[in-house]
gemmi code that builds the backbone of each chain (N, CA, C; Angstrom):
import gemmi

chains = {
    "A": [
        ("UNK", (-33.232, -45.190, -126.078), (-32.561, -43.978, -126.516), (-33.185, -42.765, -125.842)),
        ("UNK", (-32.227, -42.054, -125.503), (-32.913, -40.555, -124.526), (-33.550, -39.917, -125.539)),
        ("UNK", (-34.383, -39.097, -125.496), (-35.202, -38.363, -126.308), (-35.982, -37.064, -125.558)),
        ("UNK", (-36.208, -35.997, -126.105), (-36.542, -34.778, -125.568), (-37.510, -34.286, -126.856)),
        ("UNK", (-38.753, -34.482, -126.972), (-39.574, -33.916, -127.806), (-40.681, -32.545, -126.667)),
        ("UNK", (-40.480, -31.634, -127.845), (-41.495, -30.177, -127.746), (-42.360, -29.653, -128.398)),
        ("UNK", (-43.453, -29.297, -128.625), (-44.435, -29.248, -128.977), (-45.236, -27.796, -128.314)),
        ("UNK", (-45.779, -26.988, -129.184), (-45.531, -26.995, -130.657), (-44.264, -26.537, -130.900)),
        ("UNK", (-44.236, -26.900, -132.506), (-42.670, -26.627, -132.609), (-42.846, -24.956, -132.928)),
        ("UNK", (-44.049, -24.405, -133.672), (-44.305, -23.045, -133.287), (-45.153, -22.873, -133.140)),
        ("UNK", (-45.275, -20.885, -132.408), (-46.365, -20.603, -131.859), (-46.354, -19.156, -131.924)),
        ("UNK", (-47.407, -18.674, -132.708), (-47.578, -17.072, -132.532), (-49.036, -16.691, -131.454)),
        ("UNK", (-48.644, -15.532, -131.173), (-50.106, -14.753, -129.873), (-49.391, -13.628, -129.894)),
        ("UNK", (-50.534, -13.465, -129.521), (-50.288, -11.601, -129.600), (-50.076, -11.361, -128.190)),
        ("UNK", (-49.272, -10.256, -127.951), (-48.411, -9.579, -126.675), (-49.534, -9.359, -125.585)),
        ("UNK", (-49.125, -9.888, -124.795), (-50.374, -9.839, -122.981), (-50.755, -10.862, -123.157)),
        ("UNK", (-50.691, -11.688, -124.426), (-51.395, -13.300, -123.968), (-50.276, -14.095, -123.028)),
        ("UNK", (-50.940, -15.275, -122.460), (-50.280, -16.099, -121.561), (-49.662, -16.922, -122.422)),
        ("UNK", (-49.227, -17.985, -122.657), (-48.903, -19.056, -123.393), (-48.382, -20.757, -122.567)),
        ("UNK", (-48.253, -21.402, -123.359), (-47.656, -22.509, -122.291), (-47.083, -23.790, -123.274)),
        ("UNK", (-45.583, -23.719, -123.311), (-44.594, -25.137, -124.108), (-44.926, -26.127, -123.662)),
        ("UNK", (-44.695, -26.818, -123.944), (-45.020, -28.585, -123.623), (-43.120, -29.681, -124.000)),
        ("UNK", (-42.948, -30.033, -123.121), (-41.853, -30.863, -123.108), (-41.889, -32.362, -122.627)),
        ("UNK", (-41.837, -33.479, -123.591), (-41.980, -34.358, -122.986), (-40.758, -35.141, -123.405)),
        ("UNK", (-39.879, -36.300, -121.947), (-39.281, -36.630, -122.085), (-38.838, -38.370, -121.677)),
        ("UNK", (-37.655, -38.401, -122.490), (-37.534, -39.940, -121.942), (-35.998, -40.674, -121.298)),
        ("UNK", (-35.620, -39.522, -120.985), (-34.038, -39.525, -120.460), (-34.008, -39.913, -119.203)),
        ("UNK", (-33.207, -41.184, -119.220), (-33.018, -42.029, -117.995), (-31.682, -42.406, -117.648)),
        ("UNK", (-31.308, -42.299, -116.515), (-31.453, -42.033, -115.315), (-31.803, -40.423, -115.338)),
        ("UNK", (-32.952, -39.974, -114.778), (-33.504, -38.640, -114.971), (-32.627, -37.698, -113.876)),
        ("UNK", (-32.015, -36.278, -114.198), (-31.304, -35.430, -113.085), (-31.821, -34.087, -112.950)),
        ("UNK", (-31.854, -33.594, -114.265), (-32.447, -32.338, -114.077), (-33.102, -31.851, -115.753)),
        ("UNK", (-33.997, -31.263, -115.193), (-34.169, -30.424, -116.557), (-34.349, -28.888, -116.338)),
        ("UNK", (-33.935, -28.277, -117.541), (-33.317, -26.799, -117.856), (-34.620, -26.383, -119.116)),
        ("UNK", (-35.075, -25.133, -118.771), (-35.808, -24.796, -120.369), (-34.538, -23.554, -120.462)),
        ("UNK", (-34.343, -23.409, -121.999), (-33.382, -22.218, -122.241), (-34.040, -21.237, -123.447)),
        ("UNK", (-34.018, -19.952, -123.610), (-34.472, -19.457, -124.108), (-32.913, -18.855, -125.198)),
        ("UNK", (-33.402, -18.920, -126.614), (-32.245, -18.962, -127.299), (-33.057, -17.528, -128.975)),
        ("UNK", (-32.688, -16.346, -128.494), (-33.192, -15.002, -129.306), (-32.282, -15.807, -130.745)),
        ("UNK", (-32.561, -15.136, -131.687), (-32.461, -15.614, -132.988), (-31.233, -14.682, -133.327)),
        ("UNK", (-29.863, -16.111, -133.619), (-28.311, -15.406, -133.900), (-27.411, -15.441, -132.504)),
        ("UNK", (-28.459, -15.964, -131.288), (-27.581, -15.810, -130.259), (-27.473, -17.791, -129.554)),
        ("UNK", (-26.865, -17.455, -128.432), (-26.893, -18.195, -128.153), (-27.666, -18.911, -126.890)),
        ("UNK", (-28.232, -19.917, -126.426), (-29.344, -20.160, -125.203), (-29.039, -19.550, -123.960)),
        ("UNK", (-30.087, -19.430, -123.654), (-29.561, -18.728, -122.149), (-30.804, -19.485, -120.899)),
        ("UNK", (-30.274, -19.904, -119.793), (-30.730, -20.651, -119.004), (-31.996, -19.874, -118.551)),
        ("UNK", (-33.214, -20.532, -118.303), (-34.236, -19.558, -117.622), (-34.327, -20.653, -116.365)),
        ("UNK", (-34.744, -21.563, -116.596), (-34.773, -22.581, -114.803), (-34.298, -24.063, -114.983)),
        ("UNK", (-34.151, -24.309, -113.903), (-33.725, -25.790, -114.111), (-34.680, -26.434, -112.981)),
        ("UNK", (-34.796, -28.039, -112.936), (-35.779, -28.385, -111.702), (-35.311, -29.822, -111.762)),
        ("UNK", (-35.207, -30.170, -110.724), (-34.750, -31.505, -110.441), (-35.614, -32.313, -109.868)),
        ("UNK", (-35.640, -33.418, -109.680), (-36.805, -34.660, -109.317), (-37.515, -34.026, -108.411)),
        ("UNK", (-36.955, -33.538, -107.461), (-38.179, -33.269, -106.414), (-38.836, -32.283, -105.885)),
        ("UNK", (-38.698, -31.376, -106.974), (-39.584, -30.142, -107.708), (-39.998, -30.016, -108.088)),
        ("UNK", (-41.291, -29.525, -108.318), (-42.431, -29.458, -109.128), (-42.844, -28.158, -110.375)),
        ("UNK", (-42.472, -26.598, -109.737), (-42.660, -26.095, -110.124), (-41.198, -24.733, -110.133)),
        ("UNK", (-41.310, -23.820, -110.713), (-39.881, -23.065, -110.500), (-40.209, -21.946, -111.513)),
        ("UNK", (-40.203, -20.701, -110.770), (-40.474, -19.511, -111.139), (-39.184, -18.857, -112.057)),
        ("UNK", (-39.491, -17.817, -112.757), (-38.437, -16.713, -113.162), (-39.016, -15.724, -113.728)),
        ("UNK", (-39.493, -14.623, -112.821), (-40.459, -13.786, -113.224), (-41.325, -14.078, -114.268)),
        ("UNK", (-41.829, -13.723, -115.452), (-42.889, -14.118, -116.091), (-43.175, -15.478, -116.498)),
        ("UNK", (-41.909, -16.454, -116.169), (-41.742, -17.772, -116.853), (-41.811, -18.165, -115.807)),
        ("UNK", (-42.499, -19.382, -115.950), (-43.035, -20.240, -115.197), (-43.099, -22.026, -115.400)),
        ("UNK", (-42.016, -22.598, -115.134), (-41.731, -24.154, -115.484), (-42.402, -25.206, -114.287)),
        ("UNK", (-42.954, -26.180, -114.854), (-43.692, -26.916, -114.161), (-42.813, -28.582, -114.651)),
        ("UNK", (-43.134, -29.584, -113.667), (-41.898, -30.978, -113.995), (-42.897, -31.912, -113.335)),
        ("UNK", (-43.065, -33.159, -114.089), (-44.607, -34.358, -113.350), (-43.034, -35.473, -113.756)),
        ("UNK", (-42.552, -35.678, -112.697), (-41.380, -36.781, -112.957), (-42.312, -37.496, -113.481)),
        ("UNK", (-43.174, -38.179, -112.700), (-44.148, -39.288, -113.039), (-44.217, -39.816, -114.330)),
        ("UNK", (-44.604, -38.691, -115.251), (-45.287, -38.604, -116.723), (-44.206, -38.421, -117.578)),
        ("UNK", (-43.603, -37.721, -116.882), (-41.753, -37.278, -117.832), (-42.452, -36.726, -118.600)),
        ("UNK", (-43.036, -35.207, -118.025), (-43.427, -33.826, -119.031), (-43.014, -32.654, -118.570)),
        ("UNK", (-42.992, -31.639, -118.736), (-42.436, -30.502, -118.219), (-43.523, -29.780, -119.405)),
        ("UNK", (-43.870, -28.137, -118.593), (-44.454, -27.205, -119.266), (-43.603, -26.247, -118.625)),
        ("UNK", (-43.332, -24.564, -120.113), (-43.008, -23.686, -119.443), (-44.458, -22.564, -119.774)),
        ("UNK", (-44.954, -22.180, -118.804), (-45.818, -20.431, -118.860), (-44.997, -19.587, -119.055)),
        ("UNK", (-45.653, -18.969, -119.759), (-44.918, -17.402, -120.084), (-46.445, -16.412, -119.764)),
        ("UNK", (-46.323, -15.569, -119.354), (-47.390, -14.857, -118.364), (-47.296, -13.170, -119.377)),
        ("UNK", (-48.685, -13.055, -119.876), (-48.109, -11.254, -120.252), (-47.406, -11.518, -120.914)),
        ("UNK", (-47.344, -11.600, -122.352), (-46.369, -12.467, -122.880), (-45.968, -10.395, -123.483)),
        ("UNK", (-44.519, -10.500, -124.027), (-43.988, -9.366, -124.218), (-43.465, -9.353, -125.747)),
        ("UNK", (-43.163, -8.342, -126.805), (-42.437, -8.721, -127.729), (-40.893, -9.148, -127.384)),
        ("UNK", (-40.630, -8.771, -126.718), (-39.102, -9.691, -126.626), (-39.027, -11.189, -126.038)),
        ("UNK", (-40.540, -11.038, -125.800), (-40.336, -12.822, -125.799), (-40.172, -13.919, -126.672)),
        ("UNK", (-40.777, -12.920, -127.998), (-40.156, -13.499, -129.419), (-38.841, -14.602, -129.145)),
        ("UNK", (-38.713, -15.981, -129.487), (-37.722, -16.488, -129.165), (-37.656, -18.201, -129.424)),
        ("UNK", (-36.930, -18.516, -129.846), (-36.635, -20.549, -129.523), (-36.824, -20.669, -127.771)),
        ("UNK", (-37.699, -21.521, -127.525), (-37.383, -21.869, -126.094), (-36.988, -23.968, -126.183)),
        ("UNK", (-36.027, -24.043, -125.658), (-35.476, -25.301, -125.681), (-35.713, -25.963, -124.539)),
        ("UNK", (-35.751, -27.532, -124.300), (-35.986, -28.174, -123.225), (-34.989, -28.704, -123.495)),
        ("UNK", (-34.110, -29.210, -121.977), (-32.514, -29.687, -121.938), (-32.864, -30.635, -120.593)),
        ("UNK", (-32.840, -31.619, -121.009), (-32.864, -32.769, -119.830), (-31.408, -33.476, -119.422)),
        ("UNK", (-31.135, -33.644, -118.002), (-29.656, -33.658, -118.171), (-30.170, -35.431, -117.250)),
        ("UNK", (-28.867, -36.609, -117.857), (-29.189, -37.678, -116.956), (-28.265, -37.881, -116.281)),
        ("UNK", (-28.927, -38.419, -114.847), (-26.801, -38.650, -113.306), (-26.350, -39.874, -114.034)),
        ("UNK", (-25.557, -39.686, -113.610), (-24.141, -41.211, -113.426), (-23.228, -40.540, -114.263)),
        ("UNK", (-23.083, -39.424, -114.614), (-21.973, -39.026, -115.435), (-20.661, -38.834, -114.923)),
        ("UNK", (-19.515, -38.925, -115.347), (-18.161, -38.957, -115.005), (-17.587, -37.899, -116.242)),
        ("UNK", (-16.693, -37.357, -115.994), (-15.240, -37.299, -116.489), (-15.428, -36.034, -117.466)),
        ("UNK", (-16.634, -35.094, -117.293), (-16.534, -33.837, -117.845), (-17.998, -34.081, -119.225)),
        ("UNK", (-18.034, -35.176, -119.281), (-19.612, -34.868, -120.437), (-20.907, -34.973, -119.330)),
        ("UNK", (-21.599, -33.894, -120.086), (-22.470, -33.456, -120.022), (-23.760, -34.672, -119.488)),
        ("UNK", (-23.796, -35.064, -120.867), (-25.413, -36.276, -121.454), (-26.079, -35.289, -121.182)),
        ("UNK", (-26.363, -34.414, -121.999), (-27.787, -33.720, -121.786), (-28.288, -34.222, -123.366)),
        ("UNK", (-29.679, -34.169, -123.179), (-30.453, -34.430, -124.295), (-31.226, -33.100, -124.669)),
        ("UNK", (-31.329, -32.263, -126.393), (-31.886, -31.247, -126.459), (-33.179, -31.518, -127.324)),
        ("UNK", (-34.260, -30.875, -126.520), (-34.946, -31.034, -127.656), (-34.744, -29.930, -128.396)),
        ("UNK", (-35.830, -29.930, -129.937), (-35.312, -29.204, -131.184), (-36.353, -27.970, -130.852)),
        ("UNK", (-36.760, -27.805, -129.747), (-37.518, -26.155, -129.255), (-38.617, -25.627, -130.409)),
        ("UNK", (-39.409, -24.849, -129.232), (-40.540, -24.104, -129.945), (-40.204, -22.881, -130.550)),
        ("UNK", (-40.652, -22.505, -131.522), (-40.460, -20.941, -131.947), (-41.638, -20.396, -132.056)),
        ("UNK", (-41.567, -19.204, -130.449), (-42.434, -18.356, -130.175), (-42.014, -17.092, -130.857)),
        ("UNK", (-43.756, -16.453, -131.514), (-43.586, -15.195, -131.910), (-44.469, -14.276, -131.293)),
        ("UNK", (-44.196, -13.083, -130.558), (-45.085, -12.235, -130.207), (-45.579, -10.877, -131.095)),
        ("UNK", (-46.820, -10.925, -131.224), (-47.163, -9.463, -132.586), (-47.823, -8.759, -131.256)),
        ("UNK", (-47.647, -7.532, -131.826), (-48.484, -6.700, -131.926), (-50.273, -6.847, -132.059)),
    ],
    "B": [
        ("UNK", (-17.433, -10.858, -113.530), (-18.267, -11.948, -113.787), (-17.497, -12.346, -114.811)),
        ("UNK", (-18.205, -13.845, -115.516), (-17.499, -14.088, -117.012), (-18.177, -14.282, -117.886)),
        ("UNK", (-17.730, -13.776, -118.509), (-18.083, -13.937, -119.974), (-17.197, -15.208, -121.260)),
        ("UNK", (-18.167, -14.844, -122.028), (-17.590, -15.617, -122.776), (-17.357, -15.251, -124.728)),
        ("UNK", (-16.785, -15.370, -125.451), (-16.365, -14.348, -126.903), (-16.203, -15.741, -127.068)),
        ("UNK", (-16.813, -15.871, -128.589), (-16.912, -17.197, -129.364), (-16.746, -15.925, -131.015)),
        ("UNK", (-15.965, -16.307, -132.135), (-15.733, -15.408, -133.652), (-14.946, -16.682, -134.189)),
        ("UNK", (-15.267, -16.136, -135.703), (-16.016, -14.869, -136.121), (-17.434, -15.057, -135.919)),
        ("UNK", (-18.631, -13.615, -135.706), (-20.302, -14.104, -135.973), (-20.542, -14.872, -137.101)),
        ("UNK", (-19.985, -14.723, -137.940), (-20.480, -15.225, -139.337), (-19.376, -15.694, -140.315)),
        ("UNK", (-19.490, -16.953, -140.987), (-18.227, -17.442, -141.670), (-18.741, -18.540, -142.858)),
        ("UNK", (-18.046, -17.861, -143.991), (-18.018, -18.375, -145.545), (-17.168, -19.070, -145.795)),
        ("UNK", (-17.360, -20.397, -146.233), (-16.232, -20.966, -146.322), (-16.360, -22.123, -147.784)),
        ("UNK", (-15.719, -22.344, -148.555), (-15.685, -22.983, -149.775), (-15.090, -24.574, -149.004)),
        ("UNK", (-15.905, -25.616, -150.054), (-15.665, -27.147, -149.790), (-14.474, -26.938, -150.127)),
        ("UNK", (-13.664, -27.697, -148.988), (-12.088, -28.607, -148.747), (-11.094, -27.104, -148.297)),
        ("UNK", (-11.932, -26.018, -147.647), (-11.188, -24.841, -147.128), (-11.038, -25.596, -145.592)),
        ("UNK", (-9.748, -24.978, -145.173), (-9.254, -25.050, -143.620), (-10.707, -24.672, -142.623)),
        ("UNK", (-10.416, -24.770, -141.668), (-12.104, -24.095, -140.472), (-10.839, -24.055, -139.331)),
        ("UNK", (-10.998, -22.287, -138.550), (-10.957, -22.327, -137.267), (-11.646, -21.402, -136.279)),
        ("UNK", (-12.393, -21.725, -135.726), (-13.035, -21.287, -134.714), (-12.569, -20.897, -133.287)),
        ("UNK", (-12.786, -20.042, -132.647), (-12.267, -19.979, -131.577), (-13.178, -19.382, -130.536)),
        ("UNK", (-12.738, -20.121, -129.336), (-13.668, -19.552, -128.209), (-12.847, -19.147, -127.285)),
        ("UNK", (-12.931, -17.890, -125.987), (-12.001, -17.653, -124.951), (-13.548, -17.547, -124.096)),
        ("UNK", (-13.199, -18.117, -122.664), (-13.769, -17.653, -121.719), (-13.061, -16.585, -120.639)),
        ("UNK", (-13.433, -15.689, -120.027), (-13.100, -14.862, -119.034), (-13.624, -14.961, -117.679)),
        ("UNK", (-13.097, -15.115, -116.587), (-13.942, -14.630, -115.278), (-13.778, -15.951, -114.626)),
        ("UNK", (-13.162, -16.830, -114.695), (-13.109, -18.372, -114.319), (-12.231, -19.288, -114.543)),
        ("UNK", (-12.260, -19.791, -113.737), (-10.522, -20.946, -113.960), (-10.978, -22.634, -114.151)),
        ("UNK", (-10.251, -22.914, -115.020), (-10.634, -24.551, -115.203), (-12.161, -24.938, -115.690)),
        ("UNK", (-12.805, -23.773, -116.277), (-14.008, -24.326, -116.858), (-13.725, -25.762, -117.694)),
        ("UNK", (-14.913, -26.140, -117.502), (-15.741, -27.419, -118.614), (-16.125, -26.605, -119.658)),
        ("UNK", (-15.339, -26.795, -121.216), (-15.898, -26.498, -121.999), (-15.862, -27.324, -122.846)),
        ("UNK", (-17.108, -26.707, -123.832), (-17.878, -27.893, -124.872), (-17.935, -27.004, -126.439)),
        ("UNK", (-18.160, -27.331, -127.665), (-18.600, -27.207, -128.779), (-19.268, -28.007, -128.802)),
        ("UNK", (-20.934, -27.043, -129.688), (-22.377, -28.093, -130.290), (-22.446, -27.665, -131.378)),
        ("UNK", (-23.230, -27.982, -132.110), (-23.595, -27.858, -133.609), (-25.138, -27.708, -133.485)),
        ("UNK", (-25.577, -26.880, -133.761), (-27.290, -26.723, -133.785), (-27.645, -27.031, -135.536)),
        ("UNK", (-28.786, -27.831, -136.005), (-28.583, -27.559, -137.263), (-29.770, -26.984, -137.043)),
        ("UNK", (-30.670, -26.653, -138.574), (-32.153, -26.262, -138.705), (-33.097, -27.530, -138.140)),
        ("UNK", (-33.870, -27.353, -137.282), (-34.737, -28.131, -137.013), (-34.382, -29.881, -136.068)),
        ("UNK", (-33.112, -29.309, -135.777), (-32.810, -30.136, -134.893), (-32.020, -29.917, -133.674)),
        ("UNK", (-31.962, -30.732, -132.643), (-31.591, -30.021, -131.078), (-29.946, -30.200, -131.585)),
        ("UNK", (-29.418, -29.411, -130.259), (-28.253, -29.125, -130.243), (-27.120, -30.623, -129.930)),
        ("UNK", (-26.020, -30.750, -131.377), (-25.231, -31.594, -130.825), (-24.174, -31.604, -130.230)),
        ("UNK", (-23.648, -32.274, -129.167), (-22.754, -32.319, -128.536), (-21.418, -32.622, -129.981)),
        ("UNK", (-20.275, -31.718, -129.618), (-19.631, -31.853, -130.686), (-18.435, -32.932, -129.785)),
        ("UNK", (-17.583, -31.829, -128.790), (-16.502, -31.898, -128.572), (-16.311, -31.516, -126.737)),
        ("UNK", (-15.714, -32.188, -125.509), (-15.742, -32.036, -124.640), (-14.216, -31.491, -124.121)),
        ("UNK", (-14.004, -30.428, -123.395), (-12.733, -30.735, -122.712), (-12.787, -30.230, -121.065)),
        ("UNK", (-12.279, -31.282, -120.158), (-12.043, -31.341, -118.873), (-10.591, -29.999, -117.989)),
        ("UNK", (-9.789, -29.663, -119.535), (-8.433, -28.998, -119.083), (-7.613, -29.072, -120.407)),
        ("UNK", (-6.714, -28.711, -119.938), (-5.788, -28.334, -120.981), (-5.387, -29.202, -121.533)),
        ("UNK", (-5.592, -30.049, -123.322), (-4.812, -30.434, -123.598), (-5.782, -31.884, -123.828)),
        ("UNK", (-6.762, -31.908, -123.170), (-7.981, -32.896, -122.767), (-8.978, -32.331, -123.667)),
        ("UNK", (-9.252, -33.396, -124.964), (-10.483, -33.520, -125.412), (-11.237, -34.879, -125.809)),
        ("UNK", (-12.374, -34.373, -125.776), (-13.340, -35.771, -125.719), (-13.982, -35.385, -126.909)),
        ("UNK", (-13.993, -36.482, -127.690), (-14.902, -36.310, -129.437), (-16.080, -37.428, -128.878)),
        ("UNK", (-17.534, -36.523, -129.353), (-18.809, -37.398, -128.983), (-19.350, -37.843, -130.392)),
        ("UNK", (-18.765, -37.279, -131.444), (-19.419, -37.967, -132.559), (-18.375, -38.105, -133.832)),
        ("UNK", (-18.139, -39.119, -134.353), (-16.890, -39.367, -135.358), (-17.352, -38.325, -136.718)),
        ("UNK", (-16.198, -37.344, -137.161), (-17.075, -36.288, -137.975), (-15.278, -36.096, -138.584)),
        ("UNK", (-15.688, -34.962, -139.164), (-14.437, -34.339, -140.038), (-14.242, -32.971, -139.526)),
        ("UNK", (-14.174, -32.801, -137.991), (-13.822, -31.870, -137.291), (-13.321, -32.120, -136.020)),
        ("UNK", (-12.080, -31.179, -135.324), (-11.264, -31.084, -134.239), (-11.399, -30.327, -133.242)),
        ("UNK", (-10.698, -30.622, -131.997), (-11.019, -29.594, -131.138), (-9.736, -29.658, -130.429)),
        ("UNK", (-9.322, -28.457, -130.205), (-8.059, -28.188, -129.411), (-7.941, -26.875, -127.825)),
        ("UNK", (-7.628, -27.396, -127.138), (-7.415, -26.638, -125.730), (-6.374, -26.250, -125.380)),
        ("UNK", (-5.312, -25.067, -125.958), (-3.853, -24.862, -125.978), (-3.901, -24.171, -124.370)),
        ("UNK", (-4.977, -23.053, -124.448), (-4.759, -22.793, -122.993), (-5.993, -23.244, -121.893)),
        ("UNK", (-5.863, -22.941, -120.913), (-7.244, -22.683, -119.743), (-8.219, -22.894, -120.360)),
        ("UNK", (-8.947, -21.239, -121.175), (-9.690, -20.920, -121.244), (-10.178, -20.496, -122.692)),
        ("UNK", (-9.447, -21.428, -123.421), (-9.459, -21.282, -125.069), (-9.476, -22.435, -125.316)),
        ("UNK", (-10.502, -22.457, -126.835), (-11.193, -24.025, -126.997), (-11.463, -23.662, -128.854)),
        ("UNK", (-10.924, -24.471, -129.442), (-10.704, -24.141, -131.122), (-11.007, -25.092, -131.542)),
        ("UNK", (-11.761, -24.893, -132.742), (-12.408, -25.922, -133.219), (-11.730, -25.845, -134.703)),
        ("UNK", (-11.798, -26.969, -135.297), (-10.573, -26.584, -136.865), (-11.011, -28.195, -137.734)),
        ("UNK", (-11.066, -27.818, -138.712), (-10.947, -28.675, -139.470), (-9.834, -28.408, -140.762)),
        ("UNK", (-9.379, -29.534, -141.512), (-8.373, -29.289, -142.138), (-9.152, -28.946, -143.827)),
        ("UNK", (-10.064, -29.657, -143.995), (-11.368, -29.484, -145.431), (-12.368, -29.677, -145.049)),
        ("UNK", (-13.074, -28.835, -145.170), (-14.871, -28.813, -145.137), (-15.643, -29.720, -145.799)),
        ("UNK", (-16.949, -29.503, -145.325), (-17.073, -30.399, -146.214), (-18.795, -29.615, -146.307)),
        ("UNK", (-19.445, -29.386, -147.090), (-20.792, -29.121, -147.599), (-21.586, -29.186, -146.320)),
        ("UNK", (-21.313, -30.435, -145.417), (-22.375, -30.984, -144.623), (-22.135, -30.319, -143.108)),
        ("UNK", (-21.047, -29.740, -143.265), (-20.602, -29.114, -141.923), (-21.150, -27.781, -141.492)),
        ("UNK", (-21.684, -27.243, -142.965), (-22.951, -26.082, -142.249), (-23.526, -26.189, -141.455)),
        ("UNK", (-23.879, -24.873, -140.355), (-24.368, -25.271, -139.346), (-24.224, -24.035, -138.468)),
        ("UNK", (-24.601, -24.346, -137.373), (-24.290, -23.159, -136.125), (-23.741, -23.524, -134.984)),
        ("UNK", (-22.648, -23.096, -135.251), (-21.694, -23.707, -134.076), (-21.894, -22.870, -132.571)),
        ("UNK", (-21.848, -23.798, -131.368), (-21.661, -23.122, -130.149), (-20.637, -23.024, -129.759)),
        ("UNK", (-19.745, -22.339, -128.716), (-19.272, -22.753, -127.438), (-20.133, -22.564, -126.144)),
        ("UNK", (-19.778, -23.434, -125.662), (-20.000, -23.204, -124.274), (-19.533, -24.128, -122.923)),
        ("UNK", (-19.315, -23.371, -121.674), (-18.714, -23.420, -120.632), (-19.833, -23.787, -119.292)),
        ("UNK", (-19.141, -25.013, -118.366), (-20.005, -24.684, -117.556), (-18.455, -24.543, -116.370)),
        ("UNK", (-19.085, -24.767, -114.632), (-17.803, -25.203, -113.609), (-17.531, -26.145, -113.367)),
        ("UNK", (-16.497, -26.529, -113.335), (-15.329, -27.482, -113.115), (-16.790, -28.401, -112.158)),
        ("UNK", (-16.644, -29.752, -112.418), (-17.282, -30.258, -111.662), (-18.462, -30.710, -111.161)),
        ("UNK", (-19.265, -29.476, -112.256), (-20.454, -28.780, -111.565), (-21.462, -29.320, -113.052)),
        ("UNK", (-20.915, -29.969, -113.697), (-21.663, -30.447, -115.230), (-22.856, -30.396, -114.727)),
        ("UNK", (-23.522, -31.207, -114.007), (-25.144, -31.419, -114.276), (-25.540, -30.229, -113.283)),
        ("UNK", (-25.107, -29.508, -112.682), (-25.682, -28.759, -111.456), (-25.961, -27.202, -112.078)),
        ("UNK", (-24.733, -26.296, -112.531), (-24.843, -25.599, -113.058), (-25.184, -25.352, -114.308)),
        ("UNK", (-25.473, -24.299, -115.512), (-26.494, -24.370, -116.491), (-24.706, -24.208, -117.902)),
        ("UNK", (-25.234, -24.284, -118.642), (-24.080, -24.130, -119.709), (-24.371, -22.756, -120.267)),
        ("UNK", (-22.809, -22.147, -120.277), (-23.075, -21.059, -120.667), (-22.395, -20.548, -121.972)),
        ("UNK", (-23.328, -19.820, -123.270), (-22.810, -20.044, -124.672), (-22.803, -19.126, -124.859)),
        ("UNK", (-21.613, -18.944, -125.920), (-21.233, -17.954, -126.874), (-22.561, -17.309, -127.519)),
        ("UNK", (-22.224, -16.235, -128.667), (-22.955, -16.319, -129.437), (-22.867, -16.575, -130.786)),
        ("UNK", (-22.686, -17.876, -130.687), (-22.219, -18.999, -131.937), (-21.546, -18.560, -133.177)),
        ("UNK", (-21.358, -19.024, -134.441), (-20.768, -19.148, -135.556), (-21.845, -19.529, -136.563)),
        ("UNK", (-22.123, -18.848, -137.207), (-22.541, -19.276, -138.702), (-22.305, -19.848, -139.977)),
        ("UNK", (-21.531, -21.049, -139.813), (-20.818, -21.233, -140.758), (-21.578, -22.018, -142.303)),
        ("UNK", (-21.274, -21.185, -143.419), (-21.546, -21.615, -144.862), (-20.757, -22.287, -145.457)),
        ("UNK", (-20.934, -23.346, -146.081), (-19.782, -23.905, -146.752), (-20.906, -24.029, -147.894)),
        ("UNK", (-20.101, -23.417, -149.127), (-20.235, -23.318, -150.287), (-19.538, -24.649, -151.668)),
    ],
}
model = gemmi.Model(1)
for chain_id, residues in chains.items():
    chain = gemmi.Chain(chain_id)
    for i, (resn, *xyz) in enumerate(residues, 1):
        res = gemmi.Residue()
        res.name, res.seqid = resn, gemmi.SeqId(i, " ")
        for name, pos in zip(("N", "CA", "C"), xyz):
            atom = gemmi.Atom()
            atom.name, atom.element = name, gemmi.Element(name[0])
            atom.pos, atom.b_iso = gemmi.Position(*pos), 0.0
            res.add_atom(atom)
        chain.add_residue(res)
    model.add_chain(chain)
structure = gemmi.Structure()
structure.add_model(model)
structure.setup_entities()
C-alpha cells in the first residue's frame, strides 16, 4: 500500500529560525514528489516538485531535498518568517497512470507555527 | 492566467439535506479536474476525477456525486447528507495530460457542517 508519512506532525520556532520537515515514503512505481504549503482555510499551493533524478530543488527560502534510495524527502525553510505559519504537505505522485487520475499519495502534513 | 472559484467558503447543512458545490475554472481549456476531501488529521482524499465533459471517475464508493455539465465546471452534490460527510472539500485542476508533470491547482475549499 502507498503511504506518505511526515513528521513532526507539529512544530513551533520562533521567526529567523531555520527549520527542516521530514517526509518519508513508500509509493511505488516512484514519479515525483511535490511539498505544498496549505495557510489555514485555504487551499495547497505547490512550492517544488523533484523527480528521481534530483536531489535537491530550491524556492527561495524553501529548500526540498529527495534520497530516492531511502524514499525520504526533507523540506528547509531558511529565516523562517511569520507567514510561514502553515500545513506543509508531502504529495508523492506514482508513473504508469492512464486516463486522467492522478495516484498521488498525501501525507497528513506538518503544522508549522512561527512566534514572535 | 487562471484561476480558479470553488463556493460557498463555508456551508451548514442538516443530516439528509441536498449538497451542491461548485467549482469553475478560468484561463484554460480542457483541464483535469478533481474533488478531495481533507478531513482533520488526515491527508487529502481523492474524491472524484473528470477527463472532460460529461466524464467522471468515482475513486471511493461514498454518498456523494460529481457532475461536469460544462468545460470548466465541476459540481459536487449529494442528494442526503450524511453526519460523516463533514469535511473540507477541494477542487482542483491540473493540464490536460500533464497529471503527474504539472502541480494541482486548488480552490479555496468548502467547509462543510453537517449537523
Amino acid at each position: 500500500k502507498n503511504q506518505v508519512e511526515q513528521s513532526p506532525q507539529s512544530l513551533i520556532i520562533l521567526e529567523g529560525k531555520n527549520c527542516t520537515l521530514q517526509c518519508n515514503y513508500t509509493v511505488s512505481p516512484f514519479s515525483n514528489l511535490r511539498w505544498y504549503k496549505q495557510d489555514t482555510g485555504r487551499g495547497p499551493v505547490s512550492l517544488t516538485i523533484m523527480t528521481f533524478s534530483e536531489n535537491t530543488k530550491s524556492n527561495g527560502r524553501y529548500t526540498a531535498t529527495l534520497d530516492a534510495d531511502t524514499k525520504q524527502s526533507s523540506l528547509h525553510i531558511t529565516a523562517s518568517q511569520l507567514s510561514d505559519s502553515a500545513s506543509y504537505i508531502c504529495v508523492v505522485s506514482a508513473s504508469g497512470v492512464t486516463g486522467g487520475g492522478n495516484k498521488l499519495t498525501f501525507g497528513t502534513g506538518t503544522q508549522l507555527k512561527v512566534e514572535l | 492566467s487562471q484561476t480558479i472559484h470553488q463556493w460557498p467558503a463555508t456551508l451548514v447543512q442538516p443530516v439528509g439535506s441536498p449538497l451542491s458545490l461548485e467549482c469553475t475554472v478560468e484561463g484554460t481549456s480542457n483541464p483535469n479536474l478533481y474533488w478531495y476531501r481533507q478531513a482533520a488529521g488526515r491527508g487529502l482524499q481523492l474524491l472524484f476525477y473528470s477527463v472532460g465533459i460529461g466524464q467522471i471517475s468515482s475513486e471511493v464508493p461514498q454518498n456523494l456525486s460529481a457532475s461536469r455539465p460544462q468545460d470548466r465546471q465541476f459540481i459536487l452534490s449529494s442528494k442526503k447528507l450524511l453526519l460523516s460527510d463533514s469535511g473540507f472539500y477541494l477542487c482542483a485542476w491540473t493540464e490536460e495530460g500533464r497529471e503527474r508533470g504539472s502541480p494541482l491547482h486548488f480552490g479555496n475549499g468548502t467547509r462543510l457542517t453537517v449537523t
